[in-house]
N, C-alpha and C positions, 0 to 999 in steps of 0.2 A: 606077801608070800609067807606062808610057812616054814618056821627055820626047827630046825634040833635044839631040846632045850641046849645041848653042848653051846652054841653059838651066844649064847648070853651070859650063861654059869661061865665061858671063860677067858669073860674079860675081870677085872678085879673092881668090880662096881660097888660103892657105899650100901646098894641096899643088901649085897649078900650078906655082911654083918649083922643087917638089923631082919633079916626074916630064912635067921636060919634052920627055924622050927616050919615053915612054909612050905607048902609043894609046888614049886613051880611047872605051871600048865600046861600053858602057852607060852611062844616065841612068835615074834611077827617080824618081819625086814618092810617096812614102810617103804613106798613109794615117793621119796622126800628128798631127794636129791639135795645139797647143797655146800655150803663153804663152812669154814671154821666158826664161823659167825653166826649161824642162819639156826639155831636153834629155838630160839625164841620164837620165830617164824612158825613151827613146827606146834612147839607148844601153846600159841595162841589159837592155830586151827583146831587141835585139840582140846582147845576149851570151849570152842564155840558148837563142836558138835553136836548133835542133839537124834540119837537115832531113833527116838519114839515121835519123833516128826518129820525123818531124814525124808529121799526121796524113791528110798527102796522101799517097795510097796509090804513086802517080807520082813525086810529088819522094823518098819513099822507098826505090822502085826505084833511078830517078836516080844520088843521091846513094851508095846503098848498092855501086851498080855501077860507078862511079866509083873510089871507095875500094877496092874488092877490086881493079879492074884496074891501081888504084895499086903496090897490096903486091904484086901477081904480078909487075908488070914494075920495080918497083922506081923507080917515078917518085917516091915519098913522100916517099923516104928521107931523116928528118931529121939523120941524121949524118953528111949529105953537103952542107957548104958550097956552093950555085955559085954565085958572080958573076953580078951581075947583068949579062943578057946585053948584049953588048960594051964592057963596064965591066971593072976587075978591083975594087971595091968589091962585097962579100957582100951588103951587105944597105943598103936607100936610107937606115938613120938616120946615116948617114955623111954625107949629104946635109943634114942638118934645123939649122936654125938655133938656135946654143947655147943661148935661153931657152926652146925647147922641146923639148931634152932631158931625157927621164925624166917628162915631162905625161903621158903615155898610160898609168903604171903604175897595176895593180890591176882591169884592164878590157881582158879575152882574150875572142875569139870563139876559144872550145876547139875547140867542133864540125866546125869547117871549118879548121882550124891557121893562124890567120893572127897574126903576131907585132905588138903594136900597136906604133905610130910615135908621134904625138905627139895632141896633145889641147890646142884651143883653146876659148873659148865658145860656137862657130857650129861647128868641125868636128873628127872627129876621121879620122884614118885607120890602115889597118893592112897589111903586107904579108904574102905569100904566097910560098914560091921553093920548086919543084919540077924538075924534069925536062920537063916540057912549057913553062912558063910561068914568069916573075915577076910577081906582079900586086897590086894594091893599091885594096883598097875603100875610100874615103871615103865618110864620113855626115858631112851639113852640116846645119843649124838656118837654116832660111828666111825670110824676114823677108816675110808676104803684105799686110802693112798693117795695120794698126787693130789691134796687137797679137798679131796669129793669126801662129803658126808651124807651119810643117811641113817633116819631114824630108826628106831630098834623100841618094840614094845614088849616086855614080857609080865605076864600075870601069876601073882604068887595067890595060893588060898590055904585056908584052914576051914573045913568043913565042922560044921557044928551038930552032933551025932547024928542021928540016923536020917533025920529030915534033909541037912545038912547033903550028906551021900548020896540019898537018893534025886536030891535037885543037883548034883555036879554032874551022877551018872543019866540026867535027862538030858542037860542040855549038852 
């Protein structure tokens, strides 16, 4: 379900520090029910994900058509550093606070190439730097009361000028 970004901006989460030049998107309240503990759970489904093979015949499309108009126009290309836009820092772990450097290792969302950042007990997040965008998914662990937690995803971007815009304003 669709939340207001209000519902993520405010909680006092590590990544509002690190992407406070970002627009954040998206808000998501995850279908994730669980205990104090059960995050990990959350973030392993989320790593195994894979929606350019999921079983929605649409996010298959989607996602499939995305990636091929990645590789044609060459927005993919991982062997092409870019700064994050109007930064000359590559990539925001440059940004992350020293005791959470190297938290995030052993837990890649492959599917969707997003390089992970750091890793707390309520959140973790991960960035993305393409040709159109640099963007950055967090997943948070929720605190609903009387022990119930459920996941929380929000998506920050920096659009990369004009090409940039006009792929945020398509999809």
């Amino acid at each position: 379900m669709r939340l207001p970004n209000a519902a993520h901006e405010g909680h006092p989460w590590v990544i509002s520090q690190i992407v406070s030049d970002f627009q954040l998107l998206d808000v998501w309240a995850l279908p994730t029910p669980g205990g104090p503990d059960d995050f990990d759970a959350l973030l392993e489904v989320m790593a195994s994900l894979d929606p350019a093979n999921g079983e929605s015949r649409v996010s298959r499309a989607l996602f499939r058509l995305r990636f091929c108009l990645g590789r044609w126009f060459g927005w993919d290309d991982a062997t092409r550093k870019l700064p994050v836009p109007g930064r000359i820092e590559t990539s925001l772990s440059a940004r992350l606070p020293e005791e959470l450097r190297g938290t995030a290792t052993g837990l890649a969302v492959g599917a969707a190439r997003f390089a992970p950042l750091y890793r707390t007990d309520d959140e973790w997040a991960a960035e993305i730097s393409n040709s159109t965008v640099h963007g950055v998914l967090h997943m948070a662990w929720v605190d609903q009361g009387e022990g119930i937690y459920r996941g929380q995803m929000g998506v920050y971007v920096k659009t990369r000028g004009p090409l940039g815009a006009t792929y945020m304003a398509l999809i």
